[in-house]
VOLO-173582 format. One line per field, with one value per residue (C-alpha): residue number from 1; x, y, z; residue in one letter. Coordinates in steps of 0.05 Angstrom, whole numbers. Layout:
k c(NUM, ...)
east c(X, ...)
north c(Y, ...)
up c(Z, ...)
r c(A, ...)
***
This chain:
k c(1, 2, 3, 4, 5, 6, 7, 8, 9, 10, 11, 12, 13, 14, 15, 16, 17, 18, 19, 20, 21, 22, 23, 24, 25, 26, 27, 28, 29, 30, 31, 32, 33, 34, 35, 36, 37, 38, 39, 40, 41, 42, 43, 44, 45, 46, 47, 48, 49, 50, 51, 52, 53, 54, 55, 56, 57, 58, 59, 60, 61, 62, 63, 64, 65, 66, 67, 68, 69, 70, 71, 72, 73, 74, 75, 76, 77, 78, 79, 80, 81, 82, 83, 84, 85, 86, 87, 88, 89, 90, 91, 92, 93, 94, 95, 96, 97, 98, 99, 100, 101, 102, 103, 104, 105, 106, 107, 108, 109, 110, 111, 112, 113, 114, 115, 116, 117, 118, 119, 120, 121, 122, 123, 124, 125, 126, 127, 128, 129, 130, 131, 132, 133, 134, 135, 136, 137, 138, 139, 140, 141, 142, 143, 144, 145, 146, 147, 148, 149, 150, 151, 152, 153, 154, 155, 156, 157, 158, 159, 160, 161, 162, 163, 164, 165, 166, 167, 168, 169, 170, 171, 172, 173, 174, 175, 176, 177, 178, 179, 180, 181, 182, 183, 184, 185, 186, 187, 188, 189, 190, 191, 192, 193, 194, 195, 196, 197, 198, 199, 200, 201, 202, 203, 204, 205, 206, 207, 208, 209, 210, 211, 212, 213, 214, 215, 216, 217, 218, 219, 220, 221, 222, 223, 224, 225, 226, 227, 228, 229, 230, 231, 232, 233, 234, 235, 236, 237, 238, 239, 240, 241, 242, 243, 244, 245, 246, 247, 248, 249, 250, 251, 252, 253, 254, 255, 256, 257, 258, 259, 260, 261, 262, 263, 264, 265, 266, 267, 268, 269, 270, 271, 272, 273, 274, 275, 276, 277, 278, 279, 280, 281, 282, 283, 284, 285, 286, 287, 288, 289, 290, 291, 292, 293, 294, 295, 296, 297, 298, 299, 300, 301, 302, 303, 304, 305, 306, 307, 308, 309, 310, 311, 312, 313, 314, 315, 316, 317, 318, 319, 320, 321, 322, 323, 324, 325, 326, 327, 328, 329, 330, 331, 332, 333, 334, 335, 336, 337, 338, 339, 340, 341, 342, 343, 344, 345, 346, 347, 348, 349, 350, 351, 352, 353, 354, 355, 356, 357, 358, 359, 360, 361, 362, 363, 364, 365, 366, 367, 368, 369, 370, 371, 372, 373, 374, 375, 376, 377, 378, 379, 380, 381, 382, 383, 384, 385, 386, 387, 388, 389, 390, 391, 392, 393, 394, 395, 396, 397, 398, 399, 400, 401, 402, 403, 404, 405, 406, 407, 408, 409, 410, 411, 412, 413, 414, 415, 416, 417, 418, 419, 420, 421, 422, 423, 424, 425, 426, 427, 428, 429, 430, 431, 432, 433, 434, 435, 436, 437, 438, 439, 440, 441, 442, 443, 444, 445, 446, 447, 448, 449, 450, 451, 452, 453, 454, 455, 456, 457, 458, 459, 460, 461, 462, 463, 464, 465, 466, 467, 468, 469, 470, 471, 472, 473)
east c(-653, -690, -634, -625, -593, -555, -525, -520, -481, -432, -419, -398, -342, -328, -311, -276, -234, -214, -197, -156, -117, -109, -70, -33, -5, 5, 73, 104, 123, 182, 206, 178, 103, 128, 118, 42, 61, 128, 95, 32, 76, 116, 59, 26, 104, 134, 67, 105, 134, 196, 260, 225, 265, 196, 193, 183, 114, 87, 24, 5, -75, -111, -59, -30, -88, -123, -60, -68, -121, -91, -18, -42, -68, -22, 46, 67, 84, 55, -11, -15, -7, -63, -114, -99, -105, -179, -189, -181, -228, -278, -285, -285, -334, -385, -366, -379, -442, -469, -452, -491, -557, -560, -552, -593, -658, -672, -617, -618, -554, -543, -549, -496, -456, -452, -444, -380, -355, -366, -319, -273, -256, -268, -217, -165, -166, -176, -123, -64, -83, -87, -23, 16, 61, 44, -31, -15, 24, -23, -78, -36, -39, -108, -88, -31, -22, 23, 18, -19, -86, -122, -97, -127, -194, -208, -190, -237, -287, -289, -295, -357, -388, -368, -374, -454, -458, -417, -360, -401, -399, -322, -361, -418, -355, -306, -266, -270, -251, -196, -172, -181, -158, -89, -85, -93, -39, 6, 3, 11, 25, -5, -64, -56, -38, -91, -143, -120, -124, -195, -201, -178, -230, -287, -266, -321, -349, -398, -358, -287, -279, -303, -267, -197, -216, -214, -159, -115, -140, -118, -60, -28, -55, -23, 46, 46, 36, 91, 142, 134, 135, 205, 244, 212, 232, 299, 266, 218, 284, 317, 255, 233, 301, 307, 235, 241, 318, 294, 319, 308, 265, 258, 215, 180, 169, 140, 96, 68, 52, 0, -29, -54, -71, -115, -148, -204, -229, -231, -269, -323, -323, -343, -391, -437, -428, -466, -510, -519, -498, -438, -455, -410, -372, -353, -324, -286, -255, -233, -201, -166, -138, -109, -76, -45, -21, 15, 36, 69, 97, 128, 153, 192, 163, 151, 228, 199, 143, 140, 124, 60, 25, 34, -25, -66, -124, -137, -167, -222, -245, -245, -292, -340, -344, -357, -407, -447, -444, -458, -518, -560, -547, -609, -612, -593, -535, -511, -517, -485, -425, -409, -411, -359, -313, -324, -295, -239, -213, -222, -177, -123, -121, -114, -64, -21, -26, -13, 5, 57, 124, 133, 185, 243, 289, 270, 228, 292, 255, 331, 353, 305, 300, 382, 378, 321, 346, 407, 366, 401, 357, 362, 426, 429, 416, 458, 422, 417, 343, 302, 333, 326, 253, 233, 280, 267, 190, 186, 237, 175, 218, 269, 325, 363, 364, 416, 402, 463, 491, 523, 595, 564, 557, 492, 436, 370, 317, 240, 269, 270, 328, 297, 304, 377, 373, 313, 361, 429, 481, 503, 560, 527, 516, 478, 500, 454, 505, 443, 460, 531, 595, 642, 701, 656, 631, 709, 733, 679, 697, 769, 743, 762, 699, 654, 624, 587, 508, 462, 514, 539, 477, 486, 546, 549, 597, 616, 624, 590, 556, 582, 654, 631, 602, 628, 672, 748, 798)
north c(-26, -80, -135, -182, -127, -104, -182, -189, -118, -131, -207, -171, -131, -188, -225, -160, -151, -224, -226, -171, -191, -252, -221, -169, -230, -279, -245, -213, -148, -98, -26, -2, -9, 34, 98, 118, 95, 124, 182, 183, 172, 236, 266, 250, 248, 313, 350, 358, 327, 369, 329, 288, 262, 235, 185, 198, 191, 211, 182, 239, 235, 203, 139, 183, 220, 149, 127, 174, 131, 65, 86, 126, 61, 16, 13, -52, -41, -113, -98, -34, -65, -121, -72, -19, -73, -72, 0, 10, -53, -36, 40, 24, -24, 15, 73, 28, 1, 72, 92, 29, 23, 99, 84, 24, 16, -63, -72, -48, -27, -85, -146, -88, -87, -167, -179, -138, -160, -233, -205, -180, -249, -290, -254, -245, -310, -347, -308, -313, -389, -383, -340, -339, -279, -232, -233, -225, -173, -132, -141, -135, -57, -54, -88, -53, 28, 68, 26, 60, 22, 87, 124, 57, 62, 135, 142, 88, 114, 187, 162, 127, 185, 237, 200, 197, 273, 263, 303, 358, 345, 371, 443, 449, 433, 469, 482, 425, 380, 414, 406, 333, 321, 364, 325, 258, 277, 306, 247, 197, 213, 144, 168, 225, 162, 122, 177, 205, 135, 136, 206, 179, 116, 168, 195, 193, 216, 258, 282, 284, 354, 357, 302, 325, 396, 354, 313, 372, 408, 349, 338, 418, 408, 344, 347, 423, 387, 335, 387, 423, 356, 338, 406, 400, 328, 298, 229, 229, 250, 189, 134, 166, 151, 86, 69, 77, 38, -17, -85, -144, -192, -206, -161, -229, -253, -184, -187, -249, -230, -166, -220, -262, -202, -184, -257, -245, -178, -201, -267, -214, -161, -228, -249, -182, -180, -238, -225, -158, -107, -89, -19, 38, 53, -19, -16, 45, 19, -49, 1, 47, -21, -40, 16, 32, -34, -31, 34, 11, -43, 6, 50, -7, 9, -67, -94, -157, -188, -137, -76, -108, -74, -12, -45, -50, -18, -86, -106, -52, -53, -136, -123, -80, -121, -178, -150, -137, -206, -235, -189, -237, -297, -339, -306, -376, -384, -310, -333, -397, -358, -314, -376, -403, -341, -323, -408, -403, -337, -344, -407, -371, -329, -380, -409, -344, -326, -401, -444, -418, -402, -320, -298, -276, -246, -167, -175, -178, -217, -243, -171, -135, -190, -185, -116, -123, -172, -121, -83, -14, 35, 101, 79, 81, 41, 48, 1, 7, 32, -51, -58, 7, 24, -50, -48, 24, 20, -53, -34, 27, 81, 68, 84, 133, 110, 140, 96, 83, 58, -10, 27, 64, 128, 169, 158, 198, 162, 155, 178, 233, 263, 281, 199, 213, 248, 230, 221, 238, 192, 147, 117, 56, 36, -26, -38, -81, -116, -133, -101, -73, -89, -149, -99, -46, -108, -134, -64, -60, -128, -110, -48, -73, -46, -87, -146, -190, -214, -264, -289, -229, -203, -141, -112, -79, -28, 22, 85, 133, 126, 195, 164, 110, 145, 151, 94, 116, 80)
up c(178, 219, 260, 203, 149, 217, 226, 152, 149, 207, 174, 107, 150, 190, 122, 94, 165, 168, 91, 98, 158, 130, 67, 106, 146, 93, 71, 138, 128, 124, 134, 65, 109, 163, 130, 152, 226, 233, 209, 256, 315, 299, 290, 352, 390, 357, 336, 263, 209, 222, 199, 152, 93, 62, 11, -68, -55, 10, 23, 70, 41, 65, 91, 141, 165, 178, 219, 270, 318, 308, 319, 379, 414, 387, 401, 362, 285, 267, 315, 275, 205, 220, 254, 203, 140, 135, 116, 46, 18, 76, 51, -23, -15, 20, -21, -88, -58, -41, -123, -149, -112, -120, -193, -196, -170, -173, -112, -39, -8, 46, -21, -68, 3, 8, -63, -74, -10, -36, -107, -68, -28, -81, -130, -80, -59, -125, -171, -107, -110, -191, -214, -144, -125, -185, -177, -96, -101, -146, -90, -34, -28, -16, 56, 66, 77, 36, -24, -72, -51, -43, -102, -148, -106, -106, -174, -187, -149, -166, -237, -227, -182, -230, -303, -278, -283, -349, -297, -286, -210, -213, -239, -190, -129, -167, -104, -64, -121, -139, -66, -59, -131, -113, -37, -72, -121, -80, -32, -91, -161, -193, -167, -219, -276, -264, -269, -327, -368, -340, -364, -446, -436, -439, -515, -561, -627, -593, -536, -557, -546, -475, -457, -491, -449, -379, -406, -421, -356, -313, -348, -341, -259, -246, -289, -248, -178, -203, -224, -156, -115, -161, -132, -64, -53, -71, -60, -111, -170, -145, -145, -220, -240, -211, -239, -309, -306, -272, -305, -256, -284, -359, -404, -426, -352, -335, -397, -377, -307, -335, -390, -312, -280, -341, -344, -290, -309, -390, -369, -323, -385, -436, -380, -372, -450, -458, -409, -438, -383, -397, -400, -421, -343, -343, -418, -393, -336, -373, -428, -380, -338, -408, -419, -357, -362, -429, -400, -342, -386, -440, -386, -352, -285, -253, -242, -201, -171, -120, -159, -194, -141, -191, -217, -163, -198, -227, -161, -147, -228, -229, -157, -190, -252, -214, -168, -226, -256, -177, -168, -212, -186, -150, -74, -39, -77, -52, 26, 4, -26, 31, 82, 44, 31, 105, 121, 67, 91, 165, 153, 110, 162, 220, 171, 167, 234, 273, 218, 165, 191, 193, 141, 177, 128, 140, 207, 255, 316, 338, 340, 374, 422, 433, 439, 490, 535, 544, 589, 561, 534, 509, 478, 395, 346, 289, 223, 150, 128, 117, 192, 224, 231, 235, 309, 318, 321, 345, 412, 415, 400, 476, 439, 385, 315, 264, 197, 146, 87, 73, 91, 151, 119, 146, 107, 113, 76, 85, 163, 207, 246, 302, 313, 330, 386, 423, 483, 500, 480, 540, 495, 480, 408, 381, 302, 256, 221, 168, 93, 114, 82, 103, 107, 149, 200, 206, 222, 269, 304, 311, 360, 430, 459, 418, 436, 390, 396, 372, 326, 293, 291, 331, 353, 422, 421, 496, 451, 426, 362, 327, 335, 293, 239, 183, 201, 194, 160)
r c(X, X, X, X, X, X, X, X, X, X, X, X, X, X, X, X, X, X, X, X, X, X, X, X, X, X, X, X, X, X, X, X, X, X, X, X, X, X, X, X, X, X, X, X, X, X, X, X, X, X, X, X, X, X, X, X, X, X, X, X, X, X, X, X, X, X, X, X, X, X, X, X, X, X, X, X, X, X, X, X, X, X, X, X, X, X, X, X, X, X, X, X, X, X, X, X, X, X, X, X, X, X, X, X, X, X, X, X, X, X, X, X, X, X, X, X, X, X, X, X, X, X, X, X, X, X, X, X, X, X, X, X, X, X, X, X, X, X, X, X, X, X, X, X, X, X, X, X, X, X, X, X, X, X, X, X, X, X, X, X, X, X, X, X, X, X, X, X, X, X, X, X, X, X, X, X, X, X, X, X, X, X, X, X, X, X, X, X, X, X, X, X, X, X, X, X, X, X, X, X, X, X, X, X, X, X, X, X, X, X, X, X, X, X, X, X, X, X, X, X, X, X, X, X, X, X, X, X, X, X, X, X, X, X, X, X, X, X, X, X, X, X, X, X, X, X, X, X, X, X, X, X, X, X, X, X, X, X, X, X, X, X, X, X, X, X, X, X, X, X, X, X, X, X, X, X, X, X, X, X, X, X, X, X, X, X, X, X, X, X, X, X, X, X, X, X, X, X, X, X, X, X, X, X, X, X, X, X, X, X, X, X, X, X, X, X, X, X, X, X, X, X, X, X, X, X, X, X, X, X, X, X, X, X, X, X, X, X, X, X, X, X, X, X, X, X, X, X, X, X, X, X, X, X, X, X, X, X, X, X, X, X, X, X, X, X, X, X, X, X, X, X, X, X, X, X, X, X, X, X, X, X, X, X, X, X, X, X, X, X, X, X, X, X, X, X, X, X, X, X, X, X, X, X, X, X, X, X, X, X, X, X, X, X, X, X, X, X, X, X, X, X, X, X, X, X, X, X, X, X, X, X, X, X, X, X, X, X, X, X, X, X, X, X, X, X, X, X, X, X, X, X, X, X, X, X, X, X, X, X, X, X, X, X, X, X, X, X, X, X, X, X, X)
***
């Protein structure tokens, strides 16, 4: 590659690392994005997930695994969420870009590279500004770890890599794909959902039977992985159940929100019909989005705005679908186009970062800054589980953490237990008063060694923490 694909290469990550930044800012951010670091810093801490009570869905492959460096050199959750944030699109694009130009001969990689880089701004940013919070929250996973980004992009990706061969790739590697397909299940089990809809786009006339043989296949592997993962892990019993009995918002609301996310890839499937390339991949991913959608729908699975990021697949099919259309547009309108995604993102970003005041509700600046200014470390922090890794991580791990319940019961969840003892108790116990009970915070207050901070806050209490917990009558 001679210097001007090299500048024209490192501008397309630029864009895609600013972009993403800009998104995994936007928002703030909470406990539930903690899992990949809290986990890479026991790993590197502990050499073990020993004392884990992992989450339903544990995000070991490959979130975990790509942790590692960044939570080695960083020691700040929020540094760690914006230098981690650019991973996912970064990888799927170059991985997409690889797929097409191999596939298509009248495009080099570097234009394929800029191009979907270009879809990928331009739909993130135009269908947040379009349909708000439920078009947001669909893309936000690809920015943030642990939030079924990579199960929507690999599926997506090993489709189009293996639907070339017609899926015979899966029988020349018969190994090695069944590995990765049973680590990428394992670590996420919609990665499992969405393949299989991709997996019933592909029936035919001609190759029905083929198809319903790798359908059924899949289906006996991954319902097989699922049962094991449902004895193994309590967690995962608990989130199906709360899943499919999730009521929040209205059935009509939620209906409404998958009709937006569907308006950008329908408008790019009518556009490459007319222009006559929508060939049969791109048919088949549009189908499979529409009925994992419906699905999700039917199942009950999105209670509020925050779990449309079950349908996060949206993003990386709408990106390829796009691409295509972009791809035949004059060449001067291309450079014209990233110049101004690269200006509109960079100043979302400055926006997000300097300009829009950072949601406060579950990042707890006033209480890790009270218990900081105390001076007392290695002393425990006793917090229900939105405070407790937030202050646990963000203090840089100086102190015990024991996480509870709203009536100061012990709770072990998405945690480890090592966390409680990481030094001996000194009889000093910091209590997040965040998410507990009135009656549990009164009974607390009425303790003549406690003292209260930051406004009720955080409680400083001179005992030890075990003589607090469970909190007796």
């Amino acid at each position: 590659m001679n210097i001007k694909t090299h500048i024209q290469s490192l501008s397309v990550i630029l864009l895609l690392s600013v972009l993403s930044i800009a998104f995994a800012s936007l928002r703030g951010y909470n406990s539930d994005s903690l899992y990949s670091y809290s986990q890479a810093k026991d790993l590197l801490q502990f050499g073990s997930l020993s004392g884990w009570t992992f989450p339903a869905i544990s995000f070991l492959v490959p979130d975990v695994i790509l942790s590692l460096p960044f939570a080695a050199i960083l020691d700040n959750p929020y540094n760690f969420l914006l230098a981690s944030s650019p991973i996912q699109i970064i990888l799927f694009i170059y991985l997409f870009s690889l797929y097409y130009t191999s596939n298509n001969t009248n495009t080099d990689f570097p234009t394929t590279f800029t191009i979907a880089a270009i879809s990928a701004a331009a739909i993130a940013i135009l269908g947040s500004v379009v349909f708000r919070d439920v078009f947001y929250f669909m893309v936000e996973p690809f920015f943030i770890l642990v939030h079924h980004g990579f199960a929507a992009s690999f599926a997506v990706l090993i489709f189009l890599y293996a639907k070339h061969d017609v899926f015979l790739v899966f029988k020349k590697h018969y190994f090695l794909s069944a590995l990765g397909l049973f680590l990428l299940i394992v670590s996420d089990f919609y990665f499992a959902f969405y393949f299989g809809f991709l997996i019933i786009s592909t029936f035919s006339k001609t190759q029905w039977r083929k198809t319903l043989v790798i359908l059924v296949a899949f289906s006996a592997f991954s319902i097989a992985i699922f049962l094991a993962s449902y004895l193994m892990n309590p967690s995962l019993g608990f989130y199906a159940n709360n899943s499919l009995n999730a009521t929040n918002d209205s059935r009509a609301s939620v209906f409404m929100g998958i009709v937006f996310i569907l308006v950008l890839p329908t408008i790019f499937v009518v556009r490459l019909w007319q222009m006559k390339s929508l060939t049969e991949e791109f048919k088949q991913l549009y189908i499979a989005f529409l009925l994992i959608a419906f699905a999700i729908f039917f199942m009950g699975l999105i209670a509020d705005k925050y779990a449309f990021r079950y349908l996060t697949i949206a993003y990386p099919i709408s990106i390829v679908l796009c691409t295509k259309i972009l791809l035949s547009i004059p060449e001067r309108y291309k450079k014209l186009l990233l110049c101004f995604c690269f200006l509109f993102v960079l100043s979302l970003t400055i926006y997000a970062n300097f300009l829009k005041e950072k949601p406060g509700r579950f990042a707890f600046h006033d209480e890790i800054k009270c218990i900081q200014e105390m001076g007392l470390s290695q002393s425990t922090i006793v917090a229900d589980y939105w405070p407790a890794k937030m202050i646990f991580e963000s203090t840089n791990r100086q102190y015990n953490l024991i996480q509870v319940d709203g009536n100061l019961n012990e709770r072990n969840w998405v945690n480890n237990s090592r966390w409680k003892t990481l030094y001996a108790d000194n009889g000093i116990t910091f209590v997040i008063t965040d998410q507990l009970s009135k009656d549990v915070i009164s009974r607390l207050n009425e303790k003549k060694e406690a003292q209260s901070l930051c406004g009720g806050k955080v409680l400083l209490i001179r005992v030890e923490a075990a003589s607090i917990i469970p909190l007796k009558k």
